[in-house]
N, C-alpha and C positions, 0 to 999 in steps of 0.2 A: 300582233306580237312579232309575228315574222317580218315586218318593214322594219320595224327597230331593231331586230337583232345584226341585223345585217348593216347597220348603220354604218360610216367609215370610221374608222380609227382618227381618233384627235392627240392630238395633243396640246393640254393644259398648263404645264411647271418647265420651268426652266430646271435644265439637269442638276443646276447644283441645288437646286429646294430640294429635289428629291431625294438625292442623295445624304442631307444633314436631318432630314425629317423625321420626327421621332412615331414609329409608326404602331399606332395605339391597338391594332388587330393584336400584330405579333404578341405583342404583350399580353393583351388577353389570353390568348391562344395557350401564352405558356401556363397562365395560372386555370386555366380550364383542361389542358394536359394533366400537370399536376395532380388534381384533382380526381380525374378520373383514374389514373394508375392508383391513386390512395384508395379509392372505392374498390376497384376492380381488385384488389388485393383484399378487403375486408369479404367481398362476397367470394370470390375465388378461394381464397384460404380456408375460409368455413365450407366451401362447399366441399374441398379436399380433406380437411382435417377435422371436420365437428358432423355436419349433415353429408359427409360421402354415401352413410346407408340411405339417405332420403332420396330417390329417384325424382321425385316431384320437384324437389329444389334443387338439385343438382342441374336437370334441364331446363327451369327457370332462367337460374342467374347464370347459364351458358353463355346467354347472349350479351348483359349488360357488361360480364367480364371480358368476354372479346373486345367489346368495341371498347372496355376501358386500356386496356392494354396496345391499344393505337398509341394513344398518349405519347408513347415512348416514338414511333415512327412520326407523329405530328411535331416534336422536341428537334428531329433529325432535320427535318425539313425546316422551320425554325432557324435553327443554326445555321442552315447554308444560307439565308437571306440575311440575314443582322451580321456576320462575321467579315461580309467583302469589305463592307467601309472601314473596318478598323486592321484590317490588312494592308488598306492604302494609305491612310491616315497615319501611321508609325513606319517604326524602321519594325523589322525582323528581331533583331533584340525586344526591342521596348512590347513590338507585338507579344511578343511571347512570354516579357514579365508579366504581362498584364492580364495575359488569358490564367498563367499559372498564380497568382494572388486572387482573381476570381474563381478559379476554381480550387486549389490543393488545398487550401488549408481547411476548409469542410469535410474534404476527403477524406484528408489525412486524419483528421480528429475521430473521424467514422470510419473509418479502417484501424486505427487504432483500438478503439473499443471492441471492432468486432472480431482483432487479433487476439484480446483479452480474453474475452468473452469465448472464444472457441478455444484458446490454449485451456482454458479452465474445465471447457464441457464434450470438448471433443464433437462437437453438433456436427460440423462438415471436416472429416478427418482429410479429404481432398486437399483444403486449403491452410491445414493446420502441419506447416511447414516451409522450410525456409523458402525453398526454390518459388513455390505458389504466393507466398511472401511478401519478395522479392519482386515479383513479375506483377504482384497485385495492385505493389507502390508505387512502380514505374509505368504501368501503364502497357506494359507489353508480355500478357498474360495469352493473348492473340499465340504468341509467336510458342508460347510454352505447353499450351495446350491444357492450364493452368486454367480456373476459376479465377473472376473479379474477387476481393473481398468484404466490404460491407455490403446487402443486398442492393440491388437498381445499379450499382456499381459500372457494372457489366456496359451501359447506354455510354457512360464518360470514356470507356478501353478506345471507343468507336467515333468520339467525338473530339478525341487527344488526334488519333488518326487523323483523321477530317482537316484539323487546324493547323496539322505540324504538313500534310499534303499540299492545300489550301495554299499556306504562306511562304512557303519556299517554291513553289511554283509560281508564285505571283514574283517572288523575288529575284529567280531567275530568269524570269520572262519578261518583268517590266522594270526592273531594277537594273541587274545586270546584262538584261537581253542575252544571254546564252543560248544559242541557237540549243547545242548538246547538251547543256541543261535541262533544259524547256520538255526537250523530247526525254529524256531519263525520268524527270516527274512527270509527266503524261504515261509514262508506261508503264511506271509504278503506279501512278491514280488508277490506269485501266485496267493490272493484276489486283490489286486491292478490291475493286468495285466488282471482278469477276468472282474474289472466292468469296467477299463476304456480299451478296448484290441489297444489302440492307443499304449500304452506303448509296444505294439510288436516291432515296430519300433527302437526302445532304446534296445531293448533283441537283437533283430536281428544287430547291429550297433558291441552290444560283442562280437556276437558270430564273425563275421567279424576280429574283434580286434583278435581273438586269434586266427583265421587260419591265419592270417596276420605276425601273432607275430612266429609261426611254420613256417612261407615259404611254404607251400601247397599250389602249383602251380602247372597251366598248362605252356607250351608253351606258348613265349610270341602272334604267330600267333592264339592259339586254345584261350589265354584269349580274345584279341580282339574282337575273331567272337559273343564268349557270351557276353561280354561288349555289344556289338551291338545289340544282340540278344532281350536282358533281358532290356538295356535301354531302344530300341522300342516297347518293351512290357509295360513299365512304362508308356511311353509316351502314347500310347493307352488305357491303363486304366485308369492314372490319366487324360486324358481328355475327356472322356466318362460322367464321372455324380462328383457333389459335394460327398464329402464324410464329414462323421463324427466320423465314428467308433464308432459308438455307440455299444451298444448290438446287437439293433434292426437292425443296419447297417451291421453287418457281418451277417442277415441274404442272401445278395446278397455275389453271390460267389466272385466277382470281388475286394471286403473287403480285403478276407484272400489272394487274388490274388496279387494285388498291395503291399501287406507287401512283399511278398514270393519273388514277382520279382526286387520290392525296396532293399531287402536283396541282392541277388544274383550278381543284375547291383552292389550296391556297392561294394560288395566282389571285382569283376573284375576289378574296376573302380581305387579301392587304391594300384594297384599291379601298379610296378616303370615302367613297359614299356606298361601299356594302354592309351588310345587315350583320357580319361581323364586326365591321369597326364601332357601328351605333352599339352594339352589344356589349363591346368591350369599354366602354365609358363606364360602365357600372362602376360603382367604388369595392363590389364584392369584385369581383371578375380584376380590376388593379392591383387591389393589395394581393391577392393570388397570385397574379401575375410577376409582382412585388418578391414573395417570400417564394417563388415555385421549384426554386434550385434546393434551399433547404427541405422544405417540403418533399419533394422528390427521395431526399436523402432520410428524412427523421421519420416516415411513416413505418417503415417495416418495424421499426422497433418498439411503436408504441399500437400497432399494429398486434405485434406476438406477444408483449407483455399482456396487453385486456385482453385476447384471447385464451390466453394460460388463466386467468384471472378468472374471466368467466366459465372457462371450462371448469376449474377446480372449486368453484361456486355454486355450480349447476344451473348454472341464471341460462345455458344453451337448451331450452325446453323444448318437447314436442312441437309446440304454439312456436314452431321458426321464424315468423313473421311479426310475433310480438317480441321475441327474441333477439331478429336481426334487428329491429326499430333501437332497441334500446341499446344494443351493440353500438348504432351508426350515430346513437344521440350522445354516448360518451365518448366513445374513441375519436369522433371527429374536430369538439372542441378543444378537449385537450392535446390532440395531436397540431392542432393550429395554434396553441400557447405555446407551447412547446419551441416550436417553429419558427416563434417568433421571436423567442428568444436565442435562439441559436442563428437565426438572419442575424442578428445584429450586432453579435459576438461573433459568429466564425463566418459568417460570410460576407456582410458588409465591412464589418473590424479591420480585417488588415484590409484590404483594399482603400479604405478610404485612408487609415494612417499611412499607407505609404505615399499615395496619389495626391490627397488632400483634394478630392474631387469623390462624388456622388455615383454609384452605379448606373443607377438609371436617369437622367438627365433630360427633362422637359425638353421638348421639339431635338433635342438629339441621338444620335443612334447611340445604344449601351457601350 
C-alpha cells in the first residue's frame, strides 16, 4: 500500500475537460447534505422539544445530530468549487443575475411566509420587525446583528457573502487587473474569513477547484484509501460536539481540524474514480442532489408542522423508537413531495423562464 501511495502525480484531462465537466460527487454530495441537515433536524428537534426529559435519547441521537448538521459546512465547501467557472464564464452582471434568479425567489417566497407567519404568532419576537426585516431580505443581517429569517436561512447570509467577494475579486483581478482593487478585496476576504472563520469552508472548496481543474492526482487505489481515510476523520469530528465556528470556537482544536479534513475528504471525493463519485450515480442520491436547494429550504416547516401534529396527538410515546420510526416514515415522504413541487415552481421556474436553459446541465458545470 505504501509503494502506491506515493506513486507520482499524473496528469490525465486537458484543462479545459475539466474545467466544463459536470462533476457527479458535487452533486451528490449536495443531495446527501441536504438530507442529512433534514434528519438532523427531526432527531435534534425532538430531542430538544418532545424527549428532552429522556437522558437515554438525548445522548443517543447527540451524535447522528452533529454529524448531520455538517451538511451545512459540506454545502460551503461545495460552493467554492462549482461557483469559479461561472465567475469566469460571465460578466459580473450576468454573474450576478444568475446567482440571484437561482437563489431569491425561493428565499423570498420563504421569508415571506415566515414574515407572515411570525407577524401572526409572534414565535421569534427578534425578527419580527422592520429593521431584522429589512436586513433578512437583503442579505445583510451579518452587519445588523439581526437573525436570517425563514429557518437554514442563516447558510445563504454566508453564501451571498462568498459570491458577491468571490466575483468582484475575480473581476478586479482578472478583468480589470486593478492592482488596488485586487488588494482592497483581498483584505476584505481576509477581515471577513477572520470574524466569521466558517467562511474557511468556502476558501477550502477553491482551493479544491483548482487542484481539481490541474489534474493533481494520486492513483486511483492511493486516492481511495484517503477518501476513506479523511472522510472517517470528518465523521468523527463532526460527530463529536455541535459547532459554530465562532472565534471562540476555534479555540478547540477539533474547529481548525474538521475544516482541514472537510478540505482534504472533498479533494479526494470529486476525483472521477473515487467511491464518492461511484456513489453518487445512484438515481436516489441525483434527484436529492437535484431538489437539495429546495429541500434545504421546505424541511423546517414541514418539520414543525408533523411535530405539532404528533405532539397534540400523543403518537410521541414512551416506545421513542417506535415513535421516532413512524415520525421519520411520514415526515420524510411528504417533506420530499412537497419539495418537489416547489423545485419546480420556485426554483427551477424563474431560472429557466428567464435563461431558457436547465440548471443543471449534463457534463456541464451548474
Amino acid at each position: 500500500m505504501a509503494s502506491t501511495i506515493t506513486q507520482p502525480i499524473r496528469i490525465e484531462k486537458p484543462q479545459s475537460t475539466v474545467k466544463r465537466e459536470f462533476n457527479a460527487a458535487t452533486h451528490g454530495l449536495r443531495g446527501l447534505a441536504s438530507l442529512a441537515v433534514f434528519w438532523a433536524h427531526l432527531l435534534g428537534g425532538t430531542a430538544e422539544h418532545i424527549y428532552d426529559d429522556n437522558a437515554a435519547y438525548v445522548h443517543l441521537v447527540h451524535a447522528p445530530w452533529c454529524l448531520g448538521s455538517w451538511g451545512v459546512q459540506l454545502f460551503f465547501a461545495i460552493s467554492g468549487f462549482v461557483i469559479l467557472p461561472s465567475i469566469r464564464r460571465y460578466t459580473l452582471g450576468q454573474f450576478a443575475l444568475r446567482r440571484f434568479l437561482r437563489l431569491y425567489p425561493l428565499f423570498f417566497a420563504f421569508s415571506a411566509l415566515f414574515i407572515i407567519l411570525n407577524a401572526l404568532t409572534n414565535e421569534y419576537p427578534g425578527t419580527n420587525n422592520p429593521t431584522a426585516v429589512l436586513a433578512g431580505l437583503t442579505f445583510l443581517n451579518l452587519f445588523t446583528g439581526t437573525e436570517q429569517l425563514t429557518p437554514n436561512a442563516w447558510s445563504l447570509t454566508y453564501e451571498v457573502m462568498f459570491y458577491t467577494l468571490a466575483a468582484v475579486g475575480y473581476y478586479v483581478a482578472y478583468t480589470r487587473k486593478s492592482r488596488i482593487g485586487t488588494i482592497a478585496v483581498a483584505v476584505l476576504s481576509a477581515a471577513f474569513l477572520f470574524r466569521y472563520p466558517i467562511a474557511a469552508f468556502f476558501a477550502g472548496g477553491v482551493i479544491v477547484r483548482l487542484i481539481y481543474e490541474e489534474d493533481l492526482r494520486l492513483s486511483d487505489r492511493a486516492s481511495r484509501f484517503f477518501e476513506v481515510a479523511f472522510g472517517l476523520a470528518c465523521i468523527l469530528l463532526a460527530s463529536s460536539r455541535h459547532y459554530d465556528f465562532s472565534q471562540a470556537d476555534m479555540a478547540d482544536p477539533r474547529s481548525w481540524a474538521l475544516i482541514v479534513c472537510t478540505t482534504l475528504y472533498f479533494n479526494f471525493a470529486v476525483q472521477s474514480g473515487s467511491l464518492t463519485t461511484m456513489a453518487a450515480q445512484s438515481r436516489v442520491l441525483v434527484y436529492l442532489g437535484t431538489i437539495s436547494y429546495s429541500l434545504y429550504l421546505v424541511h423546517p416547516y414541514t418539520y414543525y408542522a408533523f411535530r405539532t401534529l404528533f405532539d397534540r396527538m400523543d403518537l410521541f410515546t414512551e416506545n421513542w423508537l417506535v415513535s421516532m420510526a413512524f415520525f421519520f416514515a411520514v415526515t420524510t415522504p411528504v417533506t420530499i413531495a412537497i419539495t418537489h413541487v416547489v423545485h419546480r415552481v420556485l426554483e427551477v421556474g424563474p431560472y429557466q423562464w428567464f435563461f431558457h436553459q436547465r440548471i443543471y446541465r449534463k457534463n456541464k458545470a451548474a
